[in-house]
N, C-alpha and C positions, 0 to 999 in steps of 0.2 A: 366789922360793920362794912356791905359793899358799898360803893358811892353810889348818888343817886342819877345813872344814867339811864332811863326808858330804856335805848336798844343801842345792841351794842354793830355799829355798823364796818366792814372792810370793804375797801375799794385799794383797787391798783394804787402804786406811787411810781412817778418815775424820777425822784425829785433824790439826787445822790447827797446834797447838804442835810437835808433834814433828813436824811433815813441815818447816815453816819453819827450823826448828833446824838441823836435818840439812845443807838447800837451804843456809843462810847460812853453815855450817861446811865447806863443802864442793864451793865454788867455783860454787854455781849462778846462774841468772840471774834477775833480776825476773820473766821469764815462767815461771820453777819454782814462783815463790811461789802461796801459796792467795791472794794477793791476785787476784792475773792468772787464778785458776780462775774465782773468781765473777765476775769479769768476762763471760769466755765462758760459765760455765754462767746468767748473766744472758740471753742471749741463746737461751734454750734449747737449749742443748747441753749432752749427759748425758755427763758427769766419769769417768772412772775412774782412779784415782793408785791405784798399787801400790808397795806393798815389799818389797825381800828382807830378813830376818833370819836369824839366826845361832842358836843353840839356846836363847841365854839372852833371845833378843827383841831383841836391839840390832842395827838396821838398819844395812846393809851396802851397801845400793842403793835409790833410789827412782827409778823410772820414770811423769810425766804424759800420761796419756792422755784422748784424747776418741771418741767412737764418731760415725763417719761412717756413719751408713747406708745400705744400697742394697736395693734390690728386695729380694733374698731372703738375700743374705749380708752382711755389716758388716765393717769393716773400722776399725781403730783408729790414730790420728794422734796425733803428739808434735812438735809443739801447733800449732791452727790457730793466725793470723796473731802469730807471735813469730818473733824474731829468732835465740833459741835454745833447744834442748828436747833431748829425749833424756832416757835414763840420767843419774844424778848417781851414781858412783860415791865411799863411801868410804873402802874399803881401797884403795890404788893395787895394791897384788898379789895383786888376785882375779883369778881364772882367767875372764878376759874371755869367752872361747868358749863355755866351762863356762856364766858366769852369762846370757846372751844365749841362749843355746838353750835354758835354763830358763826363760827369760822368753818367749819364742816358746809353750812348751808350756804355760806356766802361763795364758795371755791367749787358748787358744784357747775355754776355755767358762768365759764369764761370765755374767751376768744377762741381756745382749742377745747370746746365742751362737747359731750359730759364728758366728766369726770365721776369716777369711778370712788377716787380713796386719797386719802393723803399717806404719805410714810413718810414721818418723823424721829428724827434722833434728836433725842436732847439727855442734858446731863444734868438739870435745873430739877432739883429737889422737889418743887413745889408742883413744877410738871407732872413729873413723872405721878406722883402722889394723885394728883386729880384723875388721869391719863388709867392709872391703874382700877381707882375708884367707878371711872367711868364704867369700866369690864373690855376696852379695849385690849386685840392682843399684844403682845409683844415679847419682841428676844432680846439677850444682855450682851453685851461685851464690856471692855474695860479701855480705858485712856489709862498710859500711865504717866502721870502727874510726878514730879518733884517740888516741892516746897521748900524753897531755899531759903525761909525765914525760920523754919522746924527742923529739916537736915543743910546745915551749911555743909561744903566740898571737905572741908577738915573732917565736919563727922563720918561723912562718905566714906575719907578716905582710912578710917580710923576702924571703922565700926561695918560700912558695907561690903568694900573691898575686900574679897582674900588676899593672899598671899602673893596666887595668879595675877590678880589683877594690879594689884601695887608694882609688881614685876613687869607688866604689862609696858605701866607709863614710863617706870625706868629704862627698859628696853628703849623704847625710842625715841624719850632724851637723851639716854647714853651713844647715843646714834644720828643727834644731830638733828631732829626732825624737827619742823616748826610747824606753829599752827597760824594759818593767817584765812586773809578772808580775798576771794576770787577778782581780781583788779583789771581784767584783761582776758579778750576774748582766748586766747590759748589757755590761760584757766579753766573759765568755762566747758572748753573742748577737751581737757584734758580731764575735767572731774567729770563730762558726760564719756568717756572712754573708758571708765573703770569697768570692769567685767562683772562682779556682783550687786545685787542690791537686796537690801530688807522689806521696803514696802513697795518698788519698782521694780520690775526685774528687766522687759524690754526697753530695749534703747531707745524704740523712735519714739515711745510714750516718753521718757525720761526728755529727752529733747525737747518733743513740744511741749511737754507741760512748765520744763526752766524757760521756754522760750515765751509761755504765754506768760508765766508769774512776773517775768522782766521786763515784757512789756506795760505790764496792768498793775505793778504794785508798789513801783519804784522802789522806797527807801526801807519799806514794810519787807522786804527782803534783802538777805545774806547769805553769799553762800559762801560755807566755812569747809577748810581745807587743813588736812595735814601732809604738809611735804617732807619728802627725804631723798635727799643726794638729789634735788631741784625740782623733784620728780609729782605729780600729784599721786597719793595712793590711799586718800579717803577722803571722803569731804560728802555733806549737808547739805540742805536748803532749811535756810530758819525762816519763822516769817515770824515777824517781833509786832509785839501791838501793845505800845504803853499801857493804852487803857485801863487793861486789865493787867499789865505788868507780865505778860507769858509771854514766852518765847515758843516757840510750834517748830519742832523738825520734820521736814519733809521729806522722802525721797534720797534716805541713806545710802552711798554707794560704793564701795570701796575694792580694793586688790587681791584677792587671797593668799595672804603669805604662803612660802613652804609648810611645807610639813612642821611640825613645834617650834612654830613662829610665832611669838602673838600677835592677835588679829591689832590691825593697828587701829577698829572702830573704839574701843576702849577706851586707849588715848583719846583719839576723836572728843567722844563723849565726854570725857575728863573736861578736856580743855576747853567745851562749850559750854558745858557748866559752871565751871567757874569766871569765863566771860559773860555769863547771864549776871553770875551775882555781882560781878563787879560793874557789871554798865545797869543796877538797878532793877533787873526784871527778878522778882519772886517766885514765877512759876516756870520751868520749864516740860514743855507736854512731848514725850517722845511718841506719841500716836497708840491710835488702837489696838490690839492686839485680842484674839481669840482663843477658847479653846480645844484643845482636841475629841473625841469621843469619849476619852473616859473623864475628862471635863478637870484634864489637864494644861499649864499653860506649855506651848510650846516651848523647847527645850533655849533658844535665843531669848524670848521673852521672860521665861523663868530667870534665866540668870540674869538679863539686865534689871529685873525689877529687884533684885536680891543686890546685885551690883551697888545700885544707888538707890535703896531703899523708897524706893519708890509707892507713891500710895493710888494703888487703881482705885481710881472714876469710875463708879459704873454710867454704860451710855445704854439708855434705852431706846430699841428704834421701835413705835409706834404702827399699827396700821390703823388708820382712819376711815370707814367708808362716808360719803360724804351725804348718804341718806339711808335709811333703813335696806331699802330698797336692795342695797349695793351689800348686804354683809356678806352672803353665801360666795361673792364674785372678790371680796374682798378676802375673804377667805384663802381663794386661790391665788390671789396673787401672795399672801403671805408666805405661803408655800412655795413660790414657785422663787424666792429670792435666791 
């Protein structure tokens, strides 16, 4: 049964207490938060978060957006680089089709209008399910997700682990290695000096982006190290958000050992997992990950989701056009990702 509101209306918020409220009440993720806006809008990129309300003012829906611009039309995304975005719906028996085609028509003239299309990821069941019913298009990828109330680190290490990788951790415990978290700007500089990365690879990005999450996120980030002989030679950026009880790795970046060395990200991983489950968080998301052409995971992602039994999320990222008018132009922009 939908409730009974006439129309369902979105207008800009700029109001960072009541949009957090809403996000934390209501199943969203660290990249809803306004923490995670001024991150990006850090990086100049111009914000646009919308809400639906109800006649007495009490939001019903809130949608994070950013405007991608192009030559002569714009196009609006939910959310560049995050794990999950979209709609945060909080009536679960709003007329899902209803409120999505209001949101289509509402985002087509803004402050940077027109607009062209929205592109949405989101990883919410209920989305997706409308999203697809609509006949909008869309491509998949995966989050990988551990549930540390289903695999605790015992059964990881019991049941995920090979041999390898049990060998892994002991290697460099047997070596004195410790895992702690970055106290001090030679930290910092030390775990932005490592030479490779899994979801970063350039430096100066890796810099600005630790230098903007530090600025804009405070306590909502960690960044997790493993030293040896004093030395930084792996280390994370978590961004933890009770709410939902996830922990989010960002921006893995570590040393290449010699030759039949083990990689010391394993540990790494080890030891963050098991300080997720001891400081209470349930989920820990090691990010998205794709696959190759013959619609394989790559050979890193294969084995970390085998590693720690991991359960891929599917993420759907949507394309929207925001009037009929827009589909053949929406079209191309799909293609052209």
């Amino acid at each position: 049964m939908y409730p009974r509101v006439s129309t369902y209306e979105w207008s800009e918020t700029k109001d960072s207490h009541e949009w957090d409220s809403f996000v934390g009440r209501n199943g969203g993720s660290i990249f809803h938060t306004w923490s995670w806006r001024m991150v990006l809008e850090s990086a100049n990129q111009r914000p646009f978060y919308v809400a639906c309300r109800d006649s007495n003012g009490e939001i019903l829906a809130v949608c994070p957006f950013f405007y991608q611009p192009r030559k002569v039309l714009n196009y609006l995304e939910s959310l560049p680089d995050s794990n999950s975005a979209g709609p945060i719906i909080g009536d679960q028996s709003i007329n899902l089709p209803r409120l999505l085609n209001s949101l289509r028509k509402a985002v087509r003239f803004t402050p940077l209008s027109p607009v062209i299309a929205m592109r949405i990821r989101t990883r919410q069941s209920q989305l997706i399910e409308a999203m697809v019913d609509l006949g909008f298009q869309y491509t998949k990828t995966q989050v990988f997700v551990v549930d540390l109330q289903k695999t605790d680190p015992l059964h990881i290490w019991s049941n995920g682990f090979l041999k390898h990788d049990r060998q892994a951790v002991k290697h460099y415990e047997g070596m004195n290695a410790t895992f702690n978290f970055a106290r001090n700007e030679d930290d910092y500089g030390e775990y932005l000096s490592l030479e490779n990365g899994i979801h970063y690879t350039k430096r100066n990005e890796c810099t600005q982006l630790l230098n903007r999450m530090r600025t804009h996120m405070g306590n909502q980030l960690r960044v997790a190290l493993t030293f040896l002989d004093g030395k930084v030679i792996a280390g994370a950026s978590l961004l933890c958000y009770p709410p939902s009880s996830t922990l989010c790795l960002k921006m893995t970046l570590y040393n290449q050992p010699p030759r039949n060395i083990h990689s010391p990200v394993t540990y790494l991983n080890w030891k963050i997992v098991n300080w997720a489950r001891e400081n209470g968080f349930r989920y820990v998301e090691f990010g998205s990950f794709s696959y190759d052409t013959d619609n394989r995971l790559y050979f890193h992602s294969s084995r970390l989701k085998a590693r720690f039994e991991v359960s891929p999320a599917p993420r759907y990222e949507f394309i929207l056009p925001t009037s009929d008018t827009y589909y053949s132009i929406a079209r191309r922009l799909s293609r052209a990702r």
